[in-house]
N, CA, C and O atoms as a Tripos MOL2 file, in Angstrom:
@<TRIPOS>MOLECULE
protein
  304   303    76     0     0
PROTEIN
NO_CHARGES

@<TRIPOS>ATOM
      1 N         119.1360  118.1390   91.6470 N.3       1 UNK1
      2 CA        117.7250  118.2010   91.2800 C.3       1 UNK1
      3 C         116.8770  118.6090   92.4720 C.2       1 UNK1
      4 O         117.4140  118.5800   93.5790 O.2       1 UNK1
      5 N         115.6660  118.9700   92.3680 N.am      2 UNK2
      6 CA        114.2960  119.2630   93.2740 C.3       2 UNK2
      7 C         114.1490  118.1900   94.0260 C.2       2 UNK2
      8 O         113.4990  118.2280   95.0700 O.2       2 UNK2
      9 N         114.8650  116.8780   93.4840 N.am      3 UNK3
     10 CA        114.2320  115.5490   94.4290 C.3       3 UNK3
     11 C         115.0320  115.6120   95.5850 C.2       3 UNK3
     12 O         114.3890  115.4080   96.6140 O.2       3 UNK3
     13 N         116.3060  115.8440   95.7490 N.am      4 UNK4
     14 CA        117.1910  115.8080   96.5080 C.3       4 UNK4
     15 C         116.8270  116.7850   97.5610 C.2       4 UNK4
     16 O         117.6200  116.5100   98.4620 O.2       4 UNK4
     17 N         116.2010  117.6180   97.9090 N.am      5 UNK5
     18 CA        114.9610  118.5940   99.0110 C.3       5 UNK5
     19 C         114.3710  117.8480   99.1900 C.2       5 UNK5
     20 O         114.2390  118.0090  100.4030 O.2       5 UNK5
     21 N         113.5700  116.6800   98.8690 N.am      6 UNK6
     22 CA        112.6960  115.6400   99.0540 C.3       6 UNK6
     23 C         113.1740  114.2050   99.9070 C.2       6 UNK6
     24 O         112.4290  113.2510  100.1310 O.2       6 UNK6
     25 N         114.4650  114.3130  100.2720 N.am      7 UNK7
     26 CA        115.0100  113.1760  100.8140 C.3       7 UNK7
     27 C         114.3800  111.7870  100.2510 C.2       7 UNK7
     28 O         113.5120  111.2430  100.9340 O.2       7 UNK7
     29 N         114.8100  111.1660   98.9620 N.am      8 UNK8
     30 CA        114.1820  110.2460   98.2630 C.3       8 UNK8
     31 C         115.1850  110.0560   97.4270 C.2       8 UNK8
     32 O         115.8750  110.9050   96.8630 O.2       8 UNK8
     33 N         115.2680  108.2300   97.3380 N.am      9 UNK9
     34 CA        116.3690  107.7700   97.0470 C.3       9 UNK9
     35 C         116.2900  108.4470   95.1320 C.2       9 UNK9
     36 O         115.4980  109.1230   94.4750 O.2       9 UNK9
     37 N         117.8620  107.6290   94.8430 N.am     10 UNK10
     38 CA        118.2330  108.4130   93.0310 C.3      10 UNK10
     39 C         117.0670  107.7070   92.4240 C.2      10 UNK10
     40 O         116.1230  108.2440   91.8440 O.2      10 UNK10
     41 N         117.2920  106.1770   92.6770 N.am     11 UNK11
     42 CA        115.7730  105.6590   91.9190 C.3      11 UNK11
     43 C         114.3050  106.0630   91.9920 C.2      11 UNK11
     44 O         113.3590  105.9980   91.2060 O.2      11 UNK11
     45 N         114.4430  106.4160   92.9830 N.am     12 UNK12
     46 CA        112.9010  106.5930   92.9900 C.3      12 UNK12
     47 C         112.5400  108.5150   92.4120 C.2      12 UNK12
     48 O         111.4660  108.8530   91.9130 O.2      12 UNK12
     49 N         113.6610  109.4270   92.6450 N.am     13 UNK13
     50 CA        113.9520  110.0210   91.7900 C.3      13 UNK13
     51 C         113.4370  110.1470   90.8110 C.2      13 UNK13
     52 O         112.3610  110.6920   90.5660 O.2      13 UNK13
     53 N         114.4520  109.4520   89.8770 N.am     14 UNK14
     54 CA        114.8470  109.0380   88.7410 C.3      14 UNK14
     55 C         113.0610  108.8260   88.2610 C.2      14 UNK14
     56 O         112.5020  109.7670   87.6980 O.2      14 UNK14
     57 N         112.4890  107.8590   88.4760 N.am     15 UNK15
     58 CA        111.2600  107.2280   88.5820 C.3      15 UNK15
     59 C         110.1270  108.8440   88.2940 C.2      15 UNK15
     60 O         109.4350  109.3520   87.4110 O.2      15 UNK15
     61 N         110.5790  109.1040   89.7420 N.am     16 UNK16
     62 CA        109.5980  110.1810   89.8260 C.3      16 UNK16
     63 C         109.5290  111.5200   88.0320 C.2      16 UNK16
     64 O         108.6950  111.9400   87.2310 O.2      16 UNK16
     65 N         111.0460  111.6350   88.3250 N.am     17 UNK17
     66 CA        111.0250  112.6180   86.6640 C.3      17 UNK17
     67 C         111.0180  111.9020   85.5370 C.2      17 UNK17
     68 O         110.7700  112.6990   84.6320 O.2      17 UNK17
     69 N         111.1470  110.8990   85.1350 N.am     18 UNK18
     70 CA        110.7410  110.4840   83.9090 C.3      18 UNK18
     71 C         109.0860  110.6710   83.7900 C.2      18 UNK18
     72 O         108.5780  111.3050   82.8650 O.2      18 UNK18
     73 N         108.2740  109.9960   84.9100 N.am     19 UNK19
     74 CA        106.8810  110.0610   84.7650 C.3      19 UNK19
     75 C         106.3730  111.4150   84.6170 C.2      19 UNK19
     76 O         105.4470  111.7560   83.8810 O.2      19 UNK19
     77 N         107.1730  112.2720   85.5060 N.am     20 UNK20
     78 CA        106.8950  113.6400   85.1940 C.3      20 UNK20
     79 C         107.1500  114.4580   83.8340 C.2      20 UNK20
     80 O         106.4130  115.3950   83.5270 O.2      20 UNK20
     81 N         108.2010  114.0640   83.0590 N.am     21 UNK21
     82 CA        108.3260  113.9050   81.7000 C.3      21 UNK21
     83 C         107.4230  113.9560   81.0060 C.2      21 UNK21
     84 O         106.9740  114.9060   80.3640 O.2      21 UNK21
     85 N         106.9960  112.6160   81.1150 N.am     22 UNK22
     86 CA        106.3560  111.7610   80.2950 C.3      22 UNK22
     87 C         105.3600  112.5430   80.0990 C.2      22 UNK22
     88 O         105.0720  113.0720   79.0250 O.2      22 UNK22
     89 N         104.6140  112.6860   81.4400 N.am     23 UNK23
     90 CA        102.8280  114.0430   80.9920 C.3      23 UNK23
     91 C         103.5120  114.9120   80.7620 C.2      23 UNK23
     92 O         102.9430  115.3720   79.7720 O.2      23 UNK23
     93 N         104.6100  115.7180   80.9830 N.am     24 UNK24
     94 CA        104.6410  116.5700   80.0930 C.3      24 UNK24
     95 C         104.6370  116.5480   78.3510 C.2      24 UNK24
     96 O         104.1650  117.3970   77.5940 O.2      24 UNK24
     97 N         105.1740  115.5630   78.0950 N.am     25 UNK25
     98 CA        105.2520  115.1350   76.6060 C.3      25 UNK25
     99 C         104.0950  115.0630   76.1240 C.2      25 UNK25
    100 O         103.7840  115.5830   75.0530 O.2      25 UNK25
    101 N         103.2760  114.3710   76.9000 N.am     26 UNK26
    102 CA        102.0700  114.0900   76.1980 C.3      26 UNK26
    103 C         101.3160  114.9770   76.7420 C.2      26 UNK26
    104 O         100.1450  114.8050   76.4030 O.2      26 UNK26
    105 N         101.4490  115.7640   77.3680 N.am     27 UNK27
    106 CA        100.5040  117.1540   77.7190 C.3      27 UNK27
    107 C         100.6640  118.2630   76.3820 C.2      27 UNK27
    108 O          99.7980  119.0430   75.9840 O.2      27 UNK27
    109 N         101.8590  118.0960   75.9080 N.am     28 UNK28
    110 CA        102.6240  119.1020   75.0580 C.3      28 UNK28
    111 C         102.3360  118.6420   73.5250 C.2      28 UNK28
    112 O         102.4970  119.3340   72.5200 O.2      28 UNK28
    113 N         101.8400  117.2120   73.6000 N.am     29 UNK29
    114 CA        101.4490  116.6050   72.2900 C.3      29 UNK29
    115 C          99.7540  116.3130   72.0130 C.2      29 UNK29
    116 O          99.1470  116.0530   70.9740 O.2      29 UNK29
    117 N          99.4280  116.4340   73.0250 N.am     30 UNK30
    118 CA         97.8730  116.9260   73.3530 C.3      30 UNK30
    119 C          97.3970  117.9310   72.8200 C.2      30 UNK30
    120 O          96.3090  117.9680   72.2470 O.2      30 UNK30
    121 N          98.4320  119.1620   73.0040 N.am     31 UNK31
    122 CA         97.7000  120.3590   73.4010 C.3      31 UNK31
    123 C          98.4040  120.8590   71.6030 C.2      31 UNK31
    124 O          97.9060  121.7190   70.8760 O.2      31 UNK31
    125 N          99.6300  120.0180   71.2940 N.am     32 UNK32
    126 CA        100.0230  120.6120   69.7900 C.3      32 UNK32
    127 C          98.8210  120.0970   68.2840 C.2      32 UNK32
    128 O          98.5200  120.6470   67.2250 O.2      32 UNK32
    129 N          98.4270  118.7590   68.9640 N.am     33 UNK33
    130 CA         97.6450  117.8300   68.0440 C.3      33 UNK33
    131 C          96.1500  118.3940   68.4830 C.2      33 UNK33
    132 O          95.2160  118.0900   67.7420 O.2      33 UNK33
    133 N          95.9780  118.9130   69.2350 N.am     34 UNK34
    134 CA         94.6100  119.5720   69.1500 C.3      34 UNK34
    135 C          93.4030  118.5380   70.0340 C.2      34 UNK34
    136 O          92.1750  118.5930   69.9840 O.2      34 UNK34
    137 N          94.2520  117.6650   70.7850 N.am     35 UNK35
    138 CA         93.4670  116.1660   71.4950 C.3      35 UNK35
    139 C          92.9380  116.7710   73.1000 C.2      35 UNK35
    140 O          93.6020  117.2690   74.0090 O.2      35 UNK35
    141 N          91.4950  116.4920   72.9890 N.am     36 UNK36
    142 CA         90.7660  117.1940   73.9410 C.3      36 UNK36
    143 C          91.8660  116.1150   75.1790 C.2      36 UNK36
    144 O          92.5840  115.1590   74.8880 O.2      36 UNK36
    145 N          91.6360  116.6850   76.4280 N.am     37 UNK37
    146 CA         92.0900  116.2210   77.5410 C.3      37 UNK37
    147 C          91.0490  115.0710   78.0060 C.2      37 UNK37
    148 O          91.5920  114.0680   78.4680 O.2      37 UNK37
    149 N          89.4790  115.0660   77.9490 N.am     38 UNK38
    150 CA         88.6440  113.6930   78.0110 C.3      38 UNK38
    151 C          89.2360  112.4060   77.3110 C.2      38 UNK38
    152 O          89.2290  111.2280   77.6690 O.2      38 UNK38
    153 N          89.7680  113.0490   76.1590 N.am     39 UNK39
    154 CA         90.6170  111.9370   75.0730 C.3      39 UNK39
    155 C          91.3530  111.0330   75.5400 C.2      39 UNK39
    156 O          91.2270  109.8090   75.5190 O.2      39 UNK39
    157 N          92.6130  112.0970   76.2280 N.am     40 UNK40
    158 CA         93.6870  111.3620   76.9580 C.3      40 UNK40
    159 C          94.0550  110.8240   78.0820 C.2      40 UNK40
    160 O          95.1310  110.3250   78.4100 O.2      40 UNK40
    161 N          92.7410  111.0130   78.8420 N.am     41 UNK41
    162 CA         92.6350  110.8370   79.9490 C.3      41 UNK41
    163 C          91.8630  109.4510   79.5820 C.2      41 UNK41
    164 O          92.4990  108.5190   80.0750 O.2      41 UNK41
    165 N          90.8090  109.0390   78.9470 N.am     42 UNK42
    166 CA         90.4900  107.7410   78.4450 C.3      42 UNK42
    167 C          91.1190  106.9290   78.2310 C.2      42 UNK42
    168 O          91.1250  105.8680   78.8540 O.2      42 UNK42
    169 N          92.0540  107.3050   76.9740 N.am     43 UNK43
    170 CA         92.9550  106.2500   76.7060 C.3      43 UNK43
    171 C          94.0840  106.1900   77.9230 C.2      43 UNK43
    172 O          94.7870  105.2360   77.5890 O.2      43 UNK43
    173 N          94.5240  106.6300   78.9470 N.am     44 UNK44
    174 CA         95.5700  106.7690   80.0160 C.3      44 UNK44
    175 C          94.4280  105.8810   80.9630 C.2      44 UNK44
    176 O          94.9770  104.8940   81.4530 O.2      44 UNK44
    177 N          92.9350  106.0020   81.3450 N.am     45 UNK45
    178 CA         92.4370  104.7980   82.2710 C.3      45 UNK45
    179 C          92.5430  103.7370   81.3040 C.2      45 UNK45
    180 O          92.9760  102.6570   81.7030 O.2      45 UNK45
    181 N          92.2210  103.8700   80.1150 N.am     46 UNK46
    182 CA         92.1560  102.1920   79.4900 C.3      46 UNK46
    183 C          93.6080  101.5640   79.4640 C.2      46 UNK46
    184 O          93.7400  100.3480   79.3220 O.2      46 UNK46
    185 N          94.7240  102.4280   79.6050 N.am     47 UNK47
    186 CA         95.8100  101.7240   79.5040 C.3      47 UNK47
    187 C          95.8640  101.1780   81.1350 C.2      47 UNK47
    188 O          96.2380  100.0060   81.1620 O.2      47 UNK47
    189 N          95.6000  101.7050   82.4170 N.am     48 UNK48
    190 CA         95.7750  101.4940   83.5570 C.3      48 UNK48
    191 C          95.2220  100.3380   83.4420 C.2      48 UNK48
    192 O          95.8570   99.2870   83.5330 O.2      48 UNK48
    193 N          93.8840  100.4160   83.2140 N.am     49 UNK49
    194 CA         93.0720   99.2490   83.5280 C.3      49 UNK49
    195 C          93.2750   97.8930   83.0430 C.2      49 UNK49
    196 O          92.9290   96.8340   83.5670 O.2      49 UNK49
    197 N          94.1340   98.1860   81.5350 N.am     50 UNK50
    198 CA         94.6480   96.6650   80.5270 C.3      50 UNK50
    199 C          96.0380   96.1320   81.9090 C.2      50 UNK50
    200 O          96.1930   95.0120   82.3950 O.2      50 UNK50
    201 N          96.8050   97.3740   82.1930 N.am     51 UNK51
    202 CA         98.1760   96.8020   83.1880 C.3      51 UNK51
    203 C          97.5760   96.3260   84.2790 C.2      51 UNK51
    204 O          98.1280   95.5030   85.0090 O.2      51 UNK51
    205 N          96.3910   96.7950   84.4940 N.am     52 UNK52
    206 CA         96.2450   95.9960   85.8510 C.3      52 UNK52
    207 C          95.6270   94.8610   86.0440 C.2      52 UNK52
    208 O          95.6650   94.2990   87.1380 O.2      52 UNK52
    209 N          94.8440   94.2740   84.7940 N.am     53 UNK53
    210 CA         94.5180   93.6490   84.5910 C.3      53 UNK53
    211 C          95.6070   92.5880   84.3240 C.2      53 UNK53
    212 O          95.5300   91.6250   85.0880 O.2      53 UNK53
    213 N          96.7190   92.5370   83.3110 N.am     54 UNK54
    214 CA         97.9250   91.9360   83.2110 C.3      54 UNK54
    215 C          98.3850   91.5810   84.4450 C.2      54 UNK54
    216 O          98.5680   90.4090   84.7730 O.2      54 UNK54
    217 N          98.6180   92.6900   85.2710 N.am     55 UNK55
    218 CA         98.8320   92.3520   86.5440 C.3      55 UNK55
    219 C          98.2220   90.8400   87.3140 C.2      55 UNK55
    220 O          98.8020   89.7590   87.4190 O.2      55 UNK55
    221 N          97.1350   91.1590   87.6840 N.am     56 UNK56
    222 CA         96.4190   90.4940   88.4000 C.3      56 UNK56
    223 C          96.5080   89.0570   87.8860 C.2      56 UNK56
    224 O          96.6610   88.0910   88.6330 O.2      56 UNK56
    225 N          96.4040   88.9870   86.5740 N.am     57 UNK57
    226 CA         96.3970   87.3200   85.9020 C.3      57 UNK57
    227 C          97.7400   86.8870   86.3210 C.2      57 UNK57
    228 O          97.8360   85.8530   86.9810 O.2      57 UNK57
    229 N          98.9890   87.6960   85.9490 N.am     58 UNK58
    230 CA        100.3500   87.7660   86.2640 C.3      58 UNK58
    231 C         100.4850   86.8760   87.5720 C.2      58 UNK58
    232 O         101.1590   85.8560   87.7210 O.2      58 UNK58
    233 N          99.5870   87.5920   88.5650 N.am     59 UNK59
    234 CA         99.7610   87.5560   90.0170 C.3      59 UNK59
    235 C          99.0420   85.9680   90.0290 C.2      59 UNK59
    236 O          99.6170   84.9930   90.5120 O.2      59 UNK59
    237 N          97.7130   85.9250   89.4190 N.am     60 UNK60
    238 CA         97.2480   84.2700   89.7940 C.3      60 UNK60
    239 C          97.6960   83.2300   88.9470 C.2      60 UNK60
    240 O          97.3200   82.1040   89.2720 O.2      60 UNK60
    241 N          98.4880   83.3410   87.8240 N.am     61 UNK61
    242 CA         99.4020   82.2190   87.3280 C.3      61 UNK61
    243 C         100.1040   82.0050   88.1210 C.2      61 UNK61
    244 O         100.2240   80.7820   88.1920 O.2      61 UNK61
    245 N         101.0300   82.7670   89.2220 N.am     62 UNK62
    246 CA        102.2870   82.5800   89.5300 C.3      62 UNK62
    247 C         101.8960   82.2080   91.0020 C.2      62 UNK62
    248 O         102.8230   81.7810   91.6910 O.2      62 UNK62
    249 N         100.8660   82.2890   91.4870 N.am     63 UNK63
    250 CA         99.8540   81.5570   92.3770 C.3      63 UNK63
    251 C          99.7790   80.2230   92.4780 C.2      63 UNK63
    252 O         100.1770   79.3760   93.2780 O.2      63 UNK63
    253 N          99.0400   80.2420   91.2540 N.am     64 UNK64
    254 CA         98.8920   78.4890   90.5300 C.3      64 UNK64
    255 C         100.2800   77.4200   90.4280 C.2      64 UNK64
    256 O         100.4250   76.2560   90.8010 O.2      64 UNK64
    257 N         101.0290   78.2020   89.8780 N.am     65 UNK65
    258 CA        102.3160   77.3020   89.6740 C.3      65 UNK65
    259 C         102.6030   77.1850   91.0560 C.2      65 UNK65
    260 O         102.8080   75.9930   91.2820 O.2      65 UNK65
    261 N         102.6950   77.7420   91.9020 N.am     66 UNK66
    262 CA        103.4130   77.5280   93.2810 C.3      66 UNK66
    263 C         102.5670   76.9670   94.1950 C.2      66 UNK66
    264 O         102.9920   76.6580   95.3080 O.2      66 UNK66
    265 N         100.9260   76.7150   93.7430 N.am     67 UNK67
    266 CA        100.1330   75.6530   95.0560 C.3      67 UNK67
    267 C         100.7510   74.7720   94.2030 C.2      67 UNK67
    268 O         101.5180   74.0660   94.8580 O.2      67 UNK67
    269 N         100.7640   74.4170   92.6960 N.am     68 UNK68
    270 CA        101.1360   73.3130   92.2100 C.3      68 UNK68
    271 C         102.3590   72.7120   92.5630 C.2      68 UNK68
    272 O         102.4860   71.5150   92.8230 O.2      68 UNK68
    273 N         103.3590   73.6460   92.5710 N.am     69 UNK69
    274 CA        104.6540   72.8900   93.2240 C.3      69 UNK69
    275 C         104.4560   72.3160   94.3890 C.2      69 UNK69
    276 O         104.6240   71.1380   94.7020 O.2      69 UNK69
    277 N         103.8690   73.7530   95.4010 N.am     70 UNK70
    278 CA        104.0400   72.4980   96.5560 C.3      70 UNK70
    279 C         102.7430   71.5340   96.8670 C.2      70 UNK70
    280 O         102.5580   71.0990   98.0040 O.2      70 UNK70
    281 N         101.9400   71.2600   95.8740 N.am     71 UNK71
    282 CA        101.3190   69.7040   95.9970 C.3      71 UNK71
    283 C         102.0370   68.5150   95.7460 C.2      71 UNK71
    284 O         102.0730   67.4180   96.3010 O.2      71 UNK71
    285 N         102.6790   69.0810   94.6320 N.am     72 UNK72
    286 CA        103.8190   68.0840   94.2330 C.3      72 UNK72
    287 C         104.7000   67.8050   95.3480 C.2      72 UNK72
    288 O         104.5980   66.7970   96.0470 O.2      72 UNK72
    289 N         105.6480   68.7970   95.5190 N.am     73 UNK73
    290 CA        106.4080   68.5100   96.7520 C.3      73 UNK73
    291 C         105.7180   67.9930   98.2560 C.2      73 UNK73
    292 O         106.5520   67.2890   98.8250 O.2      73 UNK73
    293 N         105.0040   68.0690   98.7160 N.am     74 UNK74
    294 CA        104.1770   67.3580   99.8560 C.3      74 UNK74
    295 C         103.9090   66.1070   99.2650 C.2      74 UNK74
    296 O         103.8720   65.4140  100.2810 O.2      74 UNK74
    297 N         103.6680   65.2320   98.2000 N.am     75 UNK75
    298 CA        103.7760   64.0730   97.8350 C.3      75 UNK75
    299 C         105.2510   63.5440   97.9240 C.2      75 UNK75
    300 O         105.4480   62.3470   98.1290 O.2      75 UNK75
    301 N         106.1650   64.3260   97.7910 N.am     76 UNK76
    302 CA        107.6250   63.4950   97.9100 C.3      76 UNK76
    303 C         107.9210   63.0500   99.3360 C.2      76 UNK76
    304 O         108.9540   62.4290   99.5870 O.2      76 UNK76
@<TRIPOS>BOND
     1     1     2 1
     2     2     3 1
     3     3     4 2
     4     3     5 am
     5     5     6 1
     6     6     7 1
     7     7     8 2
     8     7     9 am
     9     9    10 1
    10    10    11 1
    11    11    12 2
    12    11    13 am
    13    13    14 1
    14    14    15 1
    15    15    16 2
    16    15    17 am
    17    17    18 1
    18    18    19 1
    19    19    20 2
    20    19    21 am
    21    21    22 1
    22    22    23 1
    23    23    24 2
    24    23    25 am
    25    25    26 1
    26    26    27 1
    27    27    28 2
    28    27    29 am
    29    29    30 1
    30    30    31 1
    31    31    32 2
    32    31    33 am
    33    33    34 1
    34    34    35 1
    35    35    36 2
    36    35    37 am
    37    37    38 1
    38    38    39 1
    39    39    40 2
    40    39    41 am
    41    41    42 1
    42    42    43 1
    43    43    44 2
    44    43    45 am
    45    45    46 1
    46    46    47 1
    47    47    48 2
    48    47    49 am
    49    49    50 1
    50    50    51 1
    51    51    52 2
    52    51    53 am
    53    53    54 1
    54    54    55 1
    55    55    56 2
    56    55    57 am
    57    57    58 1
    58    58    59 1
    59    59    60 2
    60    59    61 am
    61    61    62 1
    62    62    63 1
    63    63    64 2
    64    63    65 am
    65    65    66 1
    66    66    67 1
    67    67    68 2
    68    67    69 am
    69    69    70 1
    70    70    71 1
    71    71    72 2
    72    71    73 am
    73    73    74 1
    74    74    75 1
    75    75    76 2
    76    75    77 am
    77    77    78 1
    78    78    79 1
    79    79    80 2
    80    79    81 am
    81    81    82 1
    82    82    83 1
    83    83    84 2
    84    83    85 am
    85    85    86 1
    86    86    87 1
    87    87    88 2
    88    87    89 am
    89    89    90 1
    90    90    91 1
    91    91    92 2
    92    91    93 am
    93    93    94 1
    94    94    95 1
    95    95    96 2
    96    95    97 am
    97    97    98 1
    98    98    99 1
    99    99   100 2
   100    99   101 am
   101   101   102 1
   102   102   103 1
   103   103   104 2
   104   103   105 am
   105   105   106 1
   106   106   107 1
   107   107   108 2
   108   107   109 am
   109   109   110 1
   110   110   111 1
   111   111   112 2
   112   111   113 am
   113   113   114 1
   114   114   115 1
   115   115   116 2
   116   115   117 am
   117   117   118 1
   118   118   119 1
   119   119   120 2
   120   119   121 am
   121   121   122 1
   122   122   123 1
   123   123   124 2
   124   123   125 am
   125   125   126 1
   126   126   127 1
   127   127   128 2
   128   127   129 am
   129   129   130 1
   130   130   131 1
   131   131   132 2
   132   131   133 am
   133   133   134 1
   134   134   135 1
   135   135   136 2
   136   135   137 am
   137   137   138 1
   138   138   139 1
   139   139   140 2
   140   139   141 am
   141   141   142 1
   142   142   143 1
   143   143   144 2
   144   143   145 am
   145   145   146 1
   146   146   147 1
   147   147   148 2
   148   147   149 am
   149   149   150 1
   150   150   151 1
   151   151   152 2
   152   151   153 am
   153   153   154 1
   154   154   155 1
   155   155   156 2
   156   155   157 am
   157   157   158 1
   158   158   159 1
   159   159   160 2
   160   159   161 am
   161   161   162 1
   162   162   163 1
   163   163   164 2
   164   163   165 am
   165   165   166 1
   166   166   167 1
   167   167   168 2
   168   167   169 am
   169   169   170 1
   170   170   171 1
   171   171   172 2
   172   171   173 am
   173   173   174 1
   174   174   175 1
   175   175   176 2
   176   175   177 am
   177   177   178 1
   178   178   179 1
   179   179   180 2
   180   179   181 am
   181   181   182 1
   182   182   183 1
   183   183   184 2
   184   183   185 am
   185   185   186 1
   186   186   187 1
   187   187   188 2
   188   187   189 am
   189   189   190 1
   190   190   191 1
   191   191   192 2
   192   191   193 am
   193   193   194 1
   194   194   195 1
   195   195   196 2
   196   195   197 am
   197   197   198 1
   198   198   199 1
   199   199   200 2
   200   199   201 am
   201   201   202 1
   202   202   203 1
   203   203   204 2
   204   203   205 am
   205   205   206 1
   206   206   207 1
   207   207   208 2
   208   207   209 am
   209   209   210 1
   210   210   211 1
   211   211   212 2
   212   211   213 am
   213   213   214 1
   214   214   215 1
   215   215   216 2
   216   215   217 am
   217   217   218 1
   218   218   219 1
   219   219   220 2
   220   219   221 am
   221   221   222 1
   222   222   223 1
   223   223   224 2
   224   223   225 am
   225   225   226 1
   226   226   227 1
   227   227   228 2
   228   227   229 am
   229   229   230 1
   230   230   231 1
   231   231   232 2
   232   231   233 am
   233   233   234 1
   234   234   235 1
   235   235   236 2
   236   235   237 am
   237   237   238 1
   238   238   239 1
   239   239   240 2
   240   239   241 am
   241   241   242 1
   242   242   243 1
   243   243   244 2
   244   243   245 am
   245   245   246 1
   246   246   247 1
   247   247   248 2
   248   247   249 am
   249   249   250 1
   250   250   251 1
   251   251   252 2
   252   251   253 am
   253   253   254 1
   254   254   255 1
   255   255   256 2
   256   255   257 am
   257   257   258 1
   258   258   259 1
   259   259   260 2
   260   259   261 am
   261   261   262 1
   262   262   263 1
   263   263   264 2
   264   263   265 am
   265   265   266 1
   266   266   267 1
   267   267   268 2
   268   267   269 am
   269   269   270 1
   270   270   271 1
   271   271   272 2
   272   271   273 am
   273   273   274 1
   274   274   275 1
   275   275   276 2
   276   275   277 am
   277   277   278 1
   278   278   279 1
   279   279   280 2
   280   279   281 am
   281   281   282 1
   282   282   283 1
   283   283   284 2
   284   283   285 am
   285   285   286 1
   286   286   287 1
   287   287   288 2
   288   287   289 am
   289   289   290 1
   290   290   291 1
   291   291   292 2
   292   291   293 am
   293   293   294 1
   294   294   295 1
   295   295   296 2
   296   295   297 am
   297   297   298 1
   298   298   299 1
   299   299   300 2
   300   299   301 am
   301   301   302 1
   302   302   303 1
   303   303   304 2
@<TRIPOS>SUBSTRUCTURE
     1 UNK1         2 RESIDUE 1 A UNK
     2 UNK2         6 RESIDUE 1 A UNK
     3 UNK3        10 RESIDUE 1 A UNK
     4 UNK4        14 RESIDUE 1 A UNK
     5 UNK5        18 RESIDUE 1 A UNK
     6 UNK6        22 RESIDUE 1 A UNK
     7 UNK7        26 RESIDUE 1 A UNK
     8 UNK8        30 RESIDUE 1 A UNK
     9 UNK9        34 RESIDUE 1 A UNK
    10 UNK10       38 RESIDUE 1 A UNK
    11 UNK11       42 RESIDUE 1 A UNK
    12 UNK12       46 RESIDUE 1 A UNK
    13 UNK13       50 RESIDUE 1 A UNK
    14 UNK14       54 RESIDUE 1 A UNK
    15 UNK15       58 RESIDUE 1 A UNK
    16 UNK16       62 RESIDUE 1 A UNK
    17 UNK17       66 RESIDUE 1 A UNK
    18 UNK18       70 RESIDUE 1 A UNK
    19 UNK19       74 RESIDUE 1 A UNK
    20 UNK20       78 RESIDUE 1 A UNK
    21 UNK21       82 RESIDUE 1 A UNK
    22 UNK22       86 RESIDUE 1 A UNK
    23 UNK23       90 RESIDUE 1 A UNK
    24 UNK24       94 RESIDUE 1 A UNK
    25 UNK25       98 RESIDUE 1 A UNK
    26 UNK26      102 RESIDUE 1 A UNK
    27 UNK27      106 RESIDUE 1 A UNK
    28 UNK28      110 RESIDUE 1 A UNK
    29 UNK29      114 RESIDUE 1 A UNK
    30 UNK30      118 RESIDUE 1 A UNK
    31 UNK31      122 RESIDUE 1 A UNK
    32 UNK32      126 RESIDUE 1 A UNK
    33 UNK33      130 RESIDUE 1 A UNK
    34 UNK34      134 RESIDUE 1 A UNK
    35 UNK35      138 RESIDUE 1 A UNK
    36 UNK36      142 RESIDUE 1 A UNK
    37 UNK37      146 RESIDUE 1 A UNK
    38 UNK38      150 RESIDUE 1 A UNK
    39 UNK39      154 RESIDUE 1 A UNK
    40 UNK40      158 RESIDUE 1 A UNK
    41 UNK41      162 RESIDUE 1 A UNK
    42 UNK42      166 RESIDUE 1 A UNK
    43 UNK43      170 RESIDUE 1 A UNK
    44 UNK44      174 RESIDUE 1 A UNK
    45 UNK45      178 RESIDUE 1 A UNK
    46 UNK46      182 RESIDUE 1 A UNK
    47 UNK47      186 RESIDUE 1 A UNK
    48 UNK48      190 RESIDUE 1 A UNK
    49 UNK49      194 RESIDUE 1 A UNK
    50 UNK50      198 RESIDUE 1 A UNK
    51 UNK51      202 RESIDUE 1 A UNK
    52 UNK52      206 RESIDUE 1 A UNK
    53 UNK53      210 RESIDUE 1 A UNK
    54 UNK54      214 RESIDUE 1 A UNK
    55 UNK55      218 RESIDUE 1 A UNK
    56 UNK56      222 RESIDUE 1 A UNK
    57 UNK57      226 RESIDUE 1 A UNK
    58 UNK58      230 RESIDUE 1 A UNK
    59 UNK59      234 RESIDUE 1 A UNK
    60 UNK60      238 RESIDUE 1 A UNK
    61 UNK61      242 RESIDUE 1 A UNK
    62 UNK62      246 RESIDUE 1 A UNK
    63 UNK63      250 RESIDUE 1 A UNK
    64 UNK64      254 RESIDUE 1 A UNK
    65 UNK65      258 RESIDUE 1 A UNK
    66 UNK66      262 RESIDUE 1 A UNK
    67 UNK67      266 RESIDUE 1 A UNK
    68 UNK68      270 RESIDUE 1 A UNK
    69 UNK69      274 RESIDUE 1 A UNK
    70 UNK70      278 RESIDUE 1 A UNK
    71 UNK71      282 RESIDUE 1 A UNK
    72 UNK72      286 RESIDUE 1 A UNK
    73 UNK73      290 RESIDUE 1 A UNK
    74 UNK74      294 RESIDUE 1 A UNK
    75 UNK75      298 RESIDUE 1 A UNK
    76 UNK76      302 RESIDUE 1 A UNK
């Protein structure tokens, strides 16, 4: 493949052409369905913005549980 000129591991690779895929697919299903590019580009920030949002809560539950453990544990 093109990645392998790029000195970059198979995964990240790998990673790299699926995503590259992917807009193509939906560049190619855009442009067959007649869906302006403002369209998809909306719904592609609103999806960023829902994951990162997931993210972030993700990130301060798993926050929470672990001051909580170790309050607990500093009481033992």
């Amino acid at each position: 493949m093109i990645f392998g000129l790029l000195n970059v591991r198979k995964k990240t690779s790998a990673v790299i052409a699926g995503i590259v895929i992917g807009a193509t697919c939906l560049w190619g299903l855009a442009m067959w369905q007649d869906i302006p590019r403002e369209e998809i580009l909306n719904i592609l920030f609103g999806v960023l913005l829902m994951l990162l949002g997931i993210m972030i809560i993700a990130v301060t539950i798993a926050g929470i549980f672990t001051l909580i453990r170790k309050i607990f544990a500093a009481k033992d």
